[in-house]
C-alpha positions in Angstrom: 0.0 0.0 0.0 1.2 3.6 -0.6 2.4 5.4 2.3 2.2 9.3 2.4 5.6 11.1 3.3 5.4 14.3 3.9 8.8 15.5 3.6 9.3 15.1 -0.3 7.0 15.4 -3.2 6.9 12.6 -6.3 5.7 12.4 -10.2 3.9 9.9 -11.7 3.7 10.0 -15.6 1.9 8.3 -18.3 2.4 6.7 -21.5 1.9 10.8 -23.3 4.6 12.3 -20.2 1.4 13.9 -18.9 2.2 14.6 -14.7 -1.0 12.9 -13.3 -0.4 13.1 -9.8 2.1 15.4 -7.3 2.2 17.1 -3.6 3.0 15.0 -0.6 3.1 17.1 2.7 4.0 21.3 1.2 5.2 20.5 -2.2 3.9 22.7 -4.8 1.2 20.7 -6.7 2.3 20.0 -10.1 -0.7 18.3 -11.4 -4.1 16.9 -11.4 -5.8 13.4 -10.1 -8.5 12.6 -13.3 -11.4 10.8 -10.6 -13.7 10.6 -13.4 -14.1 8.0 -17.1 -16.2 8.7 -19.9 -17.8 6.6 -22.4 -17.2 7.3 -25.9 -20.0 7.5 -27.9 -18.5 4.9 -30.4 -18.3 2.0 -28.0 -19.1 -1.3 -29.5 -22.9 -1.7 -27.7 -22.1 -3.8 -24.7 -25.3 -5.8 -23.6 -26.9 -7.6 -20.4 -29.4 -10.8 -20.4 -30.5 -11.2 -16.9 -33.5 -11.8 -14.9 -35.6 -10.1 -12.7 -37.2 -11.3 -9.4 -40.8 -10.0 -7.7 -43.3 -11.8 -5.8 -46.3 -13.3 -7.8 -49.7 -12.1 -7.1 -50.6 -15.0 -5.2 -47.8 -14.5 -2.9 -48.4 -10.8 -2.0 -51.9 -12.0 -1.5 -51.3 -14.5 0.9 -48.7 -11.8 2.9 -51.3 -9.3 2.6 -53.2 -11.5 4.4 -50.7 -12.6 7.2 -50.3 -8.7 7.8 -53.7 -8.4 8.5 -53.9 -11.3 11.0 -51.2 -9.6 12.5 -51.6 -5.8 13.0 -48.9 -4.7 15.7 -46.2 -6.2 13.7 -44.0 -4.4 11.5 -42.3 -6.4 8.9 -42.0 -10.1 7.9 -38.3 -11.6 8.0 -36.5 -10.8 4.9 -32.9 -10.1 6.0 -32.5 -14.2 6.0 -34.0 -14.5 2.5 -31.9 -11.6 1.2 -28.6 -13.0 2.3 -29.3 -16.3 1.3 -29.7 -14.9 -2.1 -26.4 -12.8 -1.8 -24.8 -15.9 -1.2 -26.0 -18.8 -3.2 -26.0 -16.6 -6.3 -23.0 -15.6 -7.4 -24.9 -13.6 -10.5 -27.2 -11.4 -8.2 -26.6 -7.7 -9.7 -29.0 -5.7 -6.6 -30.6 -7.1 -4.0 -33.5 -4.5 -2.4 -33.1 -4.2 1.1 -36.5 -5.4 2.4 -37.0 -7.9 -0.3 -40.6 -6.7 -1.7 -41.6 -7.7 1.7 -42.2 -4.6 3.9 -45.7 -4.0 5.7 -46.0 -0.9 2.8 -45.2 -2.3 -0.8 -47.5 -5.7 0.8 -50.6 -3.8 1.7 -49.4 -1.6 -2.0 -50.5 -5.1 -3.6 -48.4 -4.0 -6.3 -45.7 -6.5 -8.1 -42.3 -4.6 -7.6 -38.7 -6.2 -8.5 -36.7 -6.8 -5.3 -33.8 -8.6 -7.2 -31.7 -8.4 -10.4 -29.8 -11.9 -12.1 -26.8 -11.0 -14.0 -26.9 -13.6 -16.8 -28.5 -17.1 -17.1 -31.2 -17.9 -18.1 -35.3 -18.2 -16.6 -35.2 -22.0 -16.0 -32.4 -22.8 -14.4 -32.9 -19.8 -12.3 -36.0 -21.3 -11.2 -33.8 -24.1 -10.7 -31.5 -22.7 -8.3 -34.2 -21.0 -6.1 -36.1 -23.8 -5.3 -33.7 -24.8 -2.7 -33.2 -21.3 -1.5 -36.9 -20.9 -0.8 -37.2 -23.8 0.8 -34.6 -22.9 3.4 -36.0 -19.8 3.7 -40.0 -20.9 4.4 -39.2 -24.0 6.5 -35.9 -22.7 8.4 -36.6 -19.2 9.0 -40.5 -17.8 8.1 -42.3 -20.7 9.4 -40.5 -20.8 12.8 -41.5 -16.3 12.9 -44.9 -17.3 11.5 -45.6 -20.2 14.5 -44.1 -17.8 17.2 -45.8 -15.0 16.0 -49.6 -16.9 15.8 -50.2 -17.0 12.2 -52.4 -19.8 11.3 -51.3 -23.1 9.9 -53.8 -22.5 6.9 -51.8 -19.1 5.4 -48.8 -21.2 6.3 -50.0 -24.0 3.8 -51.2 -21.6 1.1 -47.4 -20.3 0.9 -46.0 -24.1 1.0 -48.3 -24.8 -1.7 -47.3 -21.9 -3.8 -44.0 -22.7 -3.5 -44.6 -26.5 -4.3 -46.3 -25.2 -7.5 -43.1 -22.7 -8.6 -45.5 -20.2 -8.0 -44.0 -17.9 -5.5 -42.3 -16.0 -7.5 -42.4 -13.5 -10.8 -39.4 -14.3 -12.7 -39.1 -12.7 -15.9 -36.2 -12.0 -18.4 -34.8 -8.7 -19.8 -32.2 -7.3 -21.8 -30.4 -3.7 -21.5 -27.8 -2.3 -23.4 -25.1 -1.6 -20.9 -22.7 0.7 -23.1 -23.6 2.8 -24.7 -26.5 4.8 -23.6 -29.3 6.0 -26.1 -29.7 10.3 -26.0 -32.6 12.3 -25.3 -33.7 13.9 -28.6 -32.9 17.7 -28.7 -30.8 18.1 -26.1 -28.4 15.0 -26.6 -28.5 14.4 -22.7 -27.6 10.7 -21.8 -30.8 8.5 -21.7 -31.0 6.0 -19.2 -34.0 3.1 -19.1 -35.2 1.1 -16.1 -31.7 -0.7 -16.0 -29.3 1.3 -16.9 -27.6 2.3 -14.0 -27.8 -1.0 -11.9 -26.5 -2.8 -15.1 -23.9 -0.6 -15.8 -22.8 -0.1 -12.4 -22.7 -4.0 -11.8 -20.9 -4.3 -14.9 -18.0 -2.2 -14.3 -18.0 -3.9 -10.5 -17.2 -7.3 -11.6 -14.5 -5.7 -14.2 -12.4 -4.3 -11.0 -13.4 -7.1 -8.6 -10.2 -9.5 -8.2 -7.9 -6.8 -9.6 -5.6 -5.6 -7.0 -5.7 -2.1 -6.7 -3.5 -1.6 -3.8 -0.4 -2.9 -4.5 0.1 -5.5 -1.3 -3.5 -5.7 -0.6 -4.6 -8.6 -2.7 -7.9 -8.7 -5.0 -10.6 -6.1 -3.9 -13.9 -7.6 -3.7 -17.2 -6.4 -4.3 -20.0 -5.4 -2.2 -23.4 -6.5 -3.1 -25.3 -3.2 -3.2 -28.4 -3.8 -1.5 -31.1 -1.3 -2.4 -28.2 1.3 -3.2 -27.1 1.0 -6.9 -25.5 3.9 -7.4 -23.0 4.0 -6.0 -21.5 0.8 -5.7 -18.5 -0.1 -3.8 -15.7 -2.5 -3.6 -13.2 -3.3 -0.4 -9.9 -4.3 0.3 -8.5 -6.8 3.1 -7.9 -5.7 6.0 -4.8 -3.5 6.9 -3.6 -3.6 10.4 -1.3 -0.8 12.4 -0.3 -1.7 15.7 -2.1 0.1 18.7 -4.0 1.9 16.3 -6.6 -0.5 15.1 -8.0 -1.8 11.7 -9.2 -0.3 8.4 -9.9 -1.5 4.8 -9.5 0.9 1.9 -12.8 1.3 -0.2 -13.3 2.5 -4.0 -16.9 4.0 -4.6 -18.1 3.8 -8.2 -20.9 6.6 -8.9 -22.6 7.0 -12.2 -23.0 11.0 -12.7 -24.9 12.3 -15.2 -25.1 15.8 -16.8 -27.3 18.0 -19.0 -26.1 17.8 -22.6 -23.2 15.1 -21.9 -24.5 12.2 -24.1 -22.8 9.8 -21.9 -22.8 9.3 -18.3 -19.3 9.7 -16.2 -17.8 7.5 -13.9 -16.5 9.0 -10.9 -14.3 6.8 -8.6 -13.5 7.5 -4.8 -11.2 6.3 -2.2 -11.7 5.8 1.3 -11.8 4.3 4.5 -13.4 1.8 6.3 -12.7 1.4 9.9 -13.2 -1.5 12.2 -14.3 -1.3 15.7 -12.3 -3.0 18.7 -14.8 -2.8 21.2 -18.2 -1.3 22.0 -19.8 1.2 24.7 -22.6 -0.6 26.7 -24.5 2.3 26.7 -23.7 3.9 23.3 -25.4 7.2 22.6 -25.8 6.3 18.5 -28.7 3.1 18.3 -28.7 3.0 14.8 -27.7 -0.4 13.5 -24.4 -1.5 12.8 -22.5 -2.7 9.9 -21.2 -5.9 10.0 -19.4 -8.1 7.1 -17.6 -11.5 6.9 -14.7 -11.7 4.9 -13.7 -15.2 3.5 -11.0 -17.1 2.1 -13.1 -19.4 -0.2 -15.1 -16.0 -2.1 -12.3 -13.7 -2.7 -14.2 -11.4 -5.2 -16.9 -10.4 -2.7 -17.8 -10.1 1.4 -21.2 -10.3 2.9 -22.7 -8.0 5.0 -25.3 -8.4 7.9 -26.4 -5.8 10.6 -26.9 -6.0 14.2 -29.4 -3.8 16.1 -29.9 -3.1 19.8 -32.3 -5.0 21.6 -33.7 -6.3 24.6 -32.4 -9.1 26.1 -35.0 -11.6 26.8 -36.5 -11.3 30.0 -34.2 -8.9 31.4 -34.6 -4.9 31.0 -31.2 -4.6 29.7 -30.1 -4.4 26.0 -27.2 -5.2 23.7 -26.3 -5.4 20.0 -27.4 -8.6 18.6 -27.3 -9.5 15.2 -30.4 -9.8 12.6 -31.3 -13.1 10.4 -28.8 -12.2 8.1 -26.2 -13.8 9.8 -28.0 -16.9 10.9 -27.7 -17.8 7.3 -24.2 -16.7 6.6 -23.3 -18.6 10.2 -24.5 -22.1 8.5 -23.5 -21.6 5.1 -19.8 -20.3 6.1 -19.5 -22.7 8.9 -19.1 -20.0 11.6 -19.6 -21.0 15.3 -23.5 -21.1 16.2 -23.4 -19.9 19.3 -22.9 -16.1 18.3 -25.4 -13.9 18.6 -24.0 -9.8 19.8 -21.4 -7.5 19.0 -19.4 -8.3 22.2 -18.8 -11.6 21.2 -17.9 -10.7 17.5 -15.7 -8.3 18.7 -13.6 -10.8 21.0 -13.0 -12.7 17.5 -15.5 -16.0 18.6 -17.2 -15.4 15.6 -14.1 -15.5 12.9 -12.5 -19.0 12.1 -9.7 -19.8 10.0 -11.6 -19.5 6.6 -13.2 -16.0 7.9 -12.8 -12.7 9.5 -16.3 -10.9 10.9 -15.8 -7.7 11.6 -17.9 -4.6 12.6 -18.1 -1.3 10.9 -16.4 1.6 13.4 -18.4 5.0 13.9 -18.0 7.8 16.2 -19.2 7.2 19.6 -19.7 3.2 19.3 -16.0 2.7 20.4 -14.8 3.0 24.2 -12.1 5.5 22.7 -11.6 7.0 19.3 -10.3 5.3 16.6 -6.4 5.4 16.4 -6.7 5.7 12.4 -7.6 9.0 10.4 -10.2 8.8 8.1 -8.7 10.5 5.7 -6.7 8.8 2.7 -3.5 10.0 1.0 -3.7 11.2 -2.0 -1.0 8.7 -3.2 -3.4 6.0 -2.2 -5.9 7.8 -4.4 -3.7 7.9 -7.6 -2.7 4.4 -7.0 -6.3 3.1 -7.1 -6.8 5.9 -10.2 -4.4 4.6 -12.3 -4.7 0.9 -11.7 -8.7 1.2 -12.2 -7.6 3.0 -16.0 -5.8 0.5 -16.9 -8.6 -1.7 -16.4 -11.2 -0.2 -18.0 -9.1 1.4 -21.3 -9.2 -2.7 -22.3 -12.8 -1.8 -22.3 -12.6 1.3 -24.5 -13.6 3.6 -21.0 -11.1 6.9 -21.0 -10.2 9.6 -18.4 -12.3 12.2 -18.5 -9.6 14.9 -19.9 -11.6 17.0 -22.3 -12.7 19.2 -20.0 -12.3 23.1 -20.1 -13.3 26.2 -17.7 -16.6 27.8 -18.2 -16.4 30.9 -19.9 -17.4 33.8 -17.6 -17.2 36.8 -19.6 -20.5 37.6 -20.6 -22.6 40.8 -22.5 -24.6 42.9 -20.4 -28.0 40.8 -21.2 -26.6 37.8 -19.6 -25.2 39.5 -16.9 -28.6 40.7 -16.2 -30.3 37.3 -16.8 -27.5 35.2 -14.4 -27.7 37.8 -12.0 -31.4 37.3 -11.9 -31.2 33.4 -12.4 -28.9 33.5 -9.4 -30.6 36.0 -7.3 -31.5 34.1 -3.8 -35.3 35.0 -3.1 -36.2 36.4 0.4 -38.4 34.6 2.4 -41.2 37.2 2.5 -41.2 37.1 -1.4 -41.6 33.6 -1.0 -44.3 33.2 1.6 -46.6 35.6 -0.4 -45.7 33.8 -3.3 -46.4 30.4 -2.2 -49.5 31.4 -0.5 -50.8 33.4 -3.5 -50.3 30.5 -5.6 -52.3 28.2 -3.6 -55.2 30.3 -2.9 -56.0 31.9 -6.2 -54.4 29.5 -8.8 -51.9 31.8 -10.0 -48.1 30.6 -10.6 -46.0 33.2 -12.0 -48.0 36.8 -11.6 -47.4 37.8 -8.2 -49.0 41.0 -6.3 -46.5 42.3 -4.7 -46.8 42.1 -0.8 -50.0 39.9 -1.4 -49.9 39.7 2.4 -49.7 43.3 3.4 -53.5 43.6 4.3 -53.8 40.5 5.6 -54.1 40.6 9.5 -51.7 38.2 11.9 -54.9 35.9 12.1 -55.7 35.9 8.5 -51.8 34.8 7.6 -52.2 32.3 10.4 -55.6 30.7 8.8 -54.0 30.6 5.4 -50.7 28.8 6.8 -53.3 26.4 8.9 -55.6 26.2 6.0 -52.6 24.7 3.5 -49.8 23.5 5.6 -51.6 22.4 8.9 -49.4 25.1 11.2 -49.5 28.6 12.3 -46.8 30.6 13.6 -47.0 33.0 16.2 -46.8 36.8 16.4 -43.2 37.2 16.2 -42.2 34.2 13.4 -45.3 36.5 11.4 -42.9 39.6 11.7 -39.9 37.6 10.4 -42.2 37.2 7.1 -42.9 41.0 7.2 -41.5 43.6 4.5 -39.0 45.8 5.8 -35.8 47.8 4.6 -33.4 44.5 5.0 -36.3 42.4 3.1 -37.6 44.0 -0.2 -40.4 43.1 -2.1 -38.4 40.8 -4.8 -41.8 39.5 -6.9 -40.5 40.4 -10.4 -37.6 39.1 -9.5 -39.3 35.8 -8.7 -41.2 35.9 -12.1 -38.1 36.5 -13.9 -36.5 33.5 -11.9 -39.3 30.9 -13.0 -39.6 32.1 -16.4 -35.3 31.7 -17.0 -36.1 28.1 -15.5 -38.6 27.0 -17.6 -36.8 28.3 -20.7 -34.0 26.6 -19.4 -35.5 22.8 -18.5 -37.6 23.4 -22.0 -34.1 23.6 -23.5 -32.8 20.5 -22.2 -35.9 18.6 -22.3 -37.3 19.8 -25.6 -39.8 16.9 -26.0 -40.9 15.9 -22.6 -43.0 17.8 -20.1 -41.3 18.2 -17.1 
């Protein structure tokens, strides 16, 4: 790995003598780090077959059903079933978080893809879940379903279903990965329903296995779940004695912009630090991340989370991990017995095939992490330039075309940016806002529309359309006064330069 030394400076050249990278500790900087690819328009189209994976009508029946037998409860068990995907298909492209399976998309009724197949085809991916399901209805829903009193006959209608292959939605697509397709007029990059978990899966897998870091090994993936852009991929771990343990992580974004007919790829570096203990009582009780690193799936880890709960039949509470990592216990062959961050953190969770470790925040550890969060900027240029070398085999370039904008300007668009850039007061926008929703009217203001209005009217208006009222002196703070000018052509100005503006770009859609 690159280490930072901050009493020198060095240069790093490529193939055209071009100084990519310079300034370590004071040194003048000499050049620029390129974070960001294009995508020529001229790429030979790259294209996806996959498969995508909803609930079948009769299934979200049946759940509906089980959620109305059982009102107090929030959400049926789909960490289990998600990681059991993550692991037993090495194709998954995204994974949603809840699985389709949340109390709201249920009681939607509403078939919505939870999971994306990178490749294969329908049958045998019909193939390959029949044994997941199983595990996941007998081993994990059936044993919630019992202990939560749903009846045995809703428990049968989703065995059935499941007997029948009818569980599930399955359905193929195909998406052209590279290049995108151009909205008309303005030439802006054109994404359809897949374009950016596709795309952003497809570049994953290109890095994944690669090492990056020189020392580090292959970088692995992280299955994004519910998050496809951006995506992100890990190194090993990296220890520093009496300072504690990190992993280096590239983030992969897809950007796009108004009239660039491809999207960009911007890649990050940072950290990921690993906690060493935990506070009993930790102010922050949001959940933790946790993943489990292992020797026999080097191009990807597997995440889980633990949340604080009550310990049963006592009134205190620890961090105990979800479902999630039930399944990853049995199918990696981790002890059984773990069930809380304490224990993980002692190492009884790791074996000789795998590390588990906990994601470090502030104010989870005892003390503060002994390891910045920063990273070098040598580190950054190291994953740069390894990551370009990668994808020019794929015809992907650094973004280098790029220029400053132009600034000088005639007096007309002077006047027009000045107004386009004008920040509105909030008495212009009050009246506006109010003016707009009581008489229909959305770009010909009265000035001070409000001025005759009494302190109870305002307040009746605010109740009548936002369901609050303020009092006397947060009414005097929406007043006109010498700081706070009436600004109402301004305003109209503002919105008309908008619309001209998103008409431009969007010539043949309505906005």
């Amino acid at each position: 790995m690159a280490k930072n030394n901050k009493n020198n400076y060095e240069m790093n050249k490529n193939q055209d003598n071009e100084i990519l990278y310079v300034q370590l500790g004071n040194a003048k900087s000499l050049g620029k780090i390129i974070q960001a690819f294009k995508i020529p328009d001229n790429l030979p189209p790259v294209e996806v077959d996959g498969c995508t994976i909803c609930w079948s009508k009769e299934a979200l029946a049946q759940f509906h059903l089980i959620y109305k037998e059982l009102e107090n409860i929030r959400n049926l068990p789909y960490a289990s079933l998600r990681s059991y995907l993550e692991f037993k298909l090495s194709n998954v492209c995204t994974v949603q978080p809840d699985m389709g399976l949340s109390k709201y998309l249920i009681n939607q009724q509403k078939q919505q893809n939870f999971a994306y197949i990178d490749g294969g085809n329908r049958n045998q991916l019909i193939i390959d879940l029949k044994p997941i399901l199983n595990d996941w209805l007998e081993n994990n829903f059936v044993d919630f379903a019992k202990k939560e009193g749903v009846s045995e006959e809703l428990i049968e209608s989703l065995r059935e279903l499941q007997e029948k292959n009818q569980f599930l939605s399955i359905n193929p697509f195909q998406s052209k990965i590279l290049p995108w397709s151009q909205h008309e007029g303005s030439g802006t990059a054109r994404p359809n329903r897949y374009s950016f978990p596709a795309l952003a899966n497809y570049l994953t897998r290109l890095i994944a296995g690669h090492e990056i870091f020189q020392g580090l090994g292959g970088i692995k993936r992280i299955i994004s779940s519910g998050q496809t852009n951006p995506v992100e991929l890990i190194t090993n771990t990296i220890h520093i004695d009496n300072k504690g343990l990190f992993s280096l992580v590239i983030k992969l974004e897809l950007i796009t912009f108004p009239s660039l007919s491809q999207p960009l790829i911007k890649i990050d570096v940072s950290k990921r630090r690993w906690l060493s203990d935990i506070k009993e009582k930790a102010f922050d009780n949001k959940s933790i991340n946790g993943f489990v690193f292992s020797k026999n799936h080097q191009d990807r880890i597997f995440n889980f989370k633990l949340k604080r709960r009550k310990i049963k039949d006592t009134v205190e509470y620890e961090w105990q991990s979800d479902d999630a990592f039930l399944v990853l216990q049995r199918e990696l062959n981790l002890p059984l017995n773990i069930s809380n961050a304490d224990q993980i953190l002692r190492g009884e969770a790791s074996t000789d095939d795998s590390q588990v470790l906990l994601t470090y925040r502030n104010g989870l550890q005892q003390k503060k992490h002994g390891i910045d969060a920063g990273v070098p900027e040598k580190d950054k240029l190291e994953a740069i330039i390894a990551i370009a070398k990668i994808f020019e085999t794929k015809g992907i370039l650094p973004c280098k075309d790029f220029s400053m904008v132009d600034i000088t300007q005639s007096t007309e668009e002077k006047n027009n940016t000045d107004a386009a850039s004008k920040q509105i007061n909030k008495p212009t926008l009050l009246n506006a806002v109010l003016e707009c929703l009581e008489n229909n009217k959305f770009c010909d203001f009265t000035p001070k529309y409000l001025k005759k209005e009494t302190n109870k009217q305002i307040n009746d208006l605010l109740s009548k359309h936002f369901n609050f009222t303020l009092s006397e002196q947060g009414i005097k703070l929406f007043r006109f006064d010498r700081r706070n000018l009436d600004q109402s052509q301004e305003l109209e100005k503002l919105i008309q330069l908008n619309k001209e503006a998103i008409y431009r770009l969007n010539p043949n859609d309505k906005p």
